[in-house]
N, C-alpha and C positions, 0 to 999 in steps of 0.2 A: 504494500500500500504506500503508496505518494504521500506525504506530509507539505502541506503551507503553512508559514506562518505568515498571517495579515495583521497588519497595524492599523488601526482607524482614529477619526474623531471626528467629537459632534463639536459644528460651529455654528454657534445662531449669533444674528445681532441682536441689538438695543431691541429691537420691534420684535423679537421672537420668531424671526426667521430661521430658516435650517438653510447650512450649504450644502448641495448634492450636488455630486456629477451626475451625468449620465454614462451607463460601463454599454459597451456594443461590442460584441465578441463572437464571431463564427452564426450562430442564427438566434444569437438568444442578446437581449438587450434587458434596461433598466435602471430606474436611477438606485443611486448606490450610496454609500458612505466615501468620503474621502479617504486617499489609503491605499493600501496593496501594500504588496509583497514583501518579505524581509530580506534582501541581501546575505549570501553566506557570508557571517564575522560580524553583520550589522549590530547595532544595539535596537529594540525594538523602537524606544524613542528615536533615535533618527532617523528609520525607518520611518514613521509614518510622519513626522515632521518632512523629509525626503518627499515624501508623496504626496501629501498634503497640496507642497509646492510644487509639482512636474503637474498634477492635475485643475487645481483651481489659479495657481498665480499668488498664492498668498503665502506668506510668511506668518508661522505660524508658532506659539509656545504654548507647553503642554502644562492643563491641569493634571486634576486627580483620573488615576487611571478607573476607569468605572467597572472597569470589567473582563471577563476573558470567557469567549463564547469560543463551543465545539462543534463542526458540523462535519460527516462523513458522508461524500459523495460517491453512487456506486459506478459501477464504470460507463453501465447503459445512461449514464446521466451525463458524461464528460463532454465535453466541446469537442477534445480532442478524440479522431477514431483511433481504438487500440489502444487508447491508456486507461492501465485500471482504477482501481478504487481509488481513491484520495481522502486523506482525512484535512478538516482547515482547522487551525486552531489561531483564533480572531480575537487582537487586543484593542480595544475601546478605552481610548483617553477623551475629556473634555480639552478644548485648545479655546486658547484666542489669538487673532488674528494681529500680528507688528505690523505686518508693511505687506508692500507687494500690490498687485493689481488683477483684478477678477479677468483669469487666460484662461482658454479652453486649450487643452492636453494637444499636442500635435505626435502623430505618429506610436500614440498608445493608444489603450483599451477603452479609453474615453471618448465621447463624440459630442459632449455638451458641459456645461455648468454653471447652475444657477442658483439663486437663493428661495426658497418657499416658504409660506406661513403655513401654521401645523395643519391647518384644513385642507389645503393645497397637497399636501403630502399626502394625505391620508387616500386623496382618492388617483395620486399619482401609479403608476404600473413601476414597482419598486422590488428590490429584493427586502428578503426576510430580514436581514440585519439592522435593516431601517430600523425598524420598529423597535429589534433588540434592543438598540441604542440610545432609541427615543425613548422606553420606558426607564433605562439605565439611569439616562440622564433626567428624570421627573416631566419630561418632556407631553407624554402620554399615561 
């Protein structure tokens, strides 16, 4: 079995916005948490600080880490044909935002990113982690 480690965080503004990308991968899309992948050697915090900024443009410093969600995907479920199981094991920091400027991801798994109110969300076409995240964070 395949193992990921994902780093994520929830960024809302003053108004109670959420930031999402949107992820577009092989036939399956959706908006997403900010985040991916950890680097072999990474520390998880720069990790998702790391991706935070390749995918939204922002510069970002990390709260309290909210959490650490497990999901195993079976193979008949992978993007990729011929790769098996995969297990993801997904860290959930709160971030706020230093610097930087709202960019959409060039030439990764991203093909949007925008800001939402939490009603806005709710009826957005999203992955599950969304919501992990949102309840995490008292959001939902």
């Amino acid at each position: 079995m395949d193992l990921r480690i994902g780093c994520y965080a929830v960024i809302t503004d003053d108004a109670g916005r959420m930031l999402l990308p949107h992820w577009n991968e092989g036939n399956r899309s959706g908006w997403t948490m900010p985040g991916g992948g950890m680097e072999p050697g990474e520390h998880p915090a720069d990790a998702v600080v790391r991706e935070v900024f390749e995918e939204t443009g922002y510069h970002v410093e990390l709260g309290e880490l909210l959490g650490v969600d497990n999901i195993v995907i079976p193979a008949e479920d992978r993007i990729a044909p011929g790769a098996g199981p995969i297990q993801g094991v997904r860290l959930v920091w709160r971030a706020r935002i230093t610097g930087g400027e709202l960019t959409v991801e060039r030439d990764g798994t991203t093909d949007d990113v925008a800001w939402h109110a939490q009603e806005t969300v709710d009826v957005l076409d999203r992955v599950e982690l969304v919501d992990v995240a949102r309840r995490w964070a008292g959001l939902i």
